[in-house]
C-alpha positions as CSV (number, residue, x, y, z in Angstrom):
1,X,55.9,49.1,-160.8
2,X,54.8,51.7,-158.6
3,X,56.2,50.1,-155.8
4,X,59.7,49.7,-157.5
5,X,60.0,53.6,-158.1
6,X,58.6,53.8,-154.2
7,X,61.6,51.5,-153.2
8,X,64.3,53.2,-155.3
9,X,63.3,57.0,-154.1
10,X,63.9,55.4,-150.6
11,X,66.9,54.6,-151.0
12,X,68.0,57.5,-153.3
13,X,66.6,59.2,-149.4
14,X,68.8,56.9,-147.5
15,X,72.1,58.1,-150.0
16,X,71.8,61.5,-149.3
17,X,71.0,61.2,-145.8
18,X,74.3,59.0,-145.4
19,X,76.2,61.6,-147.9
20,X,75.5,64.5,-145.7
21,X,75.9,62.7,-142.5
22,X,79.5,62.0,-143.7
23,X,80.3,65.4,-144.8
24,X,78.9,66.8,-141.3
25,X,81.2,64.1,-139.5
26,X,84.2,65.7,-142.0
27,X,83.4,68.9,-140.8
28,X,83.6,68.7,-137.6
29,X,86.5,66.7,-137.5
30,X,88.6,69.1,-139.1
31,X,87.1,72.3,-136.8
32,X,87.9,70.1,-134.3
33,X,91.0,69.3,-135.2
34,X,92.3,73.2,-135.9
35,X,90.7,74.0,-132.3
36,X,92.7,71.7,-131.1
37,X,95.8,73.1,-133.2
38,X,95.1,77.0,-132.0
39,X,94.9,76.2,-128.5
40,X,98.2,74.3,-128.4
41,X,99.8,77.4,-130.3
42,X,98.1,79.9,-127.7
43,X,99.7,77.7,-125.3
44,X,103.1,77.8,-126.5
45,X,102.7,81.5,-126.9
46,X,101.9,81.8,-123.6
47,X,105.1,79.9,-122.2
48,X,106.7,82.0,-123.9
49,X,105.4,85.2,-123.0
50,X,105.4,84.2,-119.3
51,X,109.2,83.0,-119.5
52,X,110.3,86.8,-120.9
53,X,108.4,88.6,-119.1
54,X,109.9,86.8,-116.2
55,X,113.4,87.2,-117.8
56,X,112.7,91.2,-117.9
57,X,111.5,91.4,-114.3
C-alpha cells in the first residue's frame, strides 16, 4: 500500500513538472513572439523616418 501512495505522489510530481514546463514553453513563445512584433514596427518606423527626413533635406 505504501508503495502505491509512493507511485502515485511520483507521478502527481511528474504532472506538475510537465504543467509548468508547458506554461514556461507558453511564455516564452508569446514574449518571443511580441519581440519579434516590436522590432518589425521599430523597423517600419524607421523607414519611415529616414524617407522624410530625406524628403525635408
Amino acid at each position: 500500500m505504501r508503495e502505491l501512495k509512493r507511485a502515485q505522489t511520483a507521478l502527481e510530481y511528474l504532472f506538475m513538472v510537465a504543467a509548468a514546463l508547458i506554461l514556461v514553453a507558453v511564455t516564452l513563445r508569446v514574449i518571443l513572439d511580441s519581440m519579434r512584433q516590436i522590432n518589425i514596427v521599430i523597423a517600419n518606423y524607421t523607414t519611415v523616418m529616414r524617407q522624410k527626413l530625406i524628403e525635408n533635406l
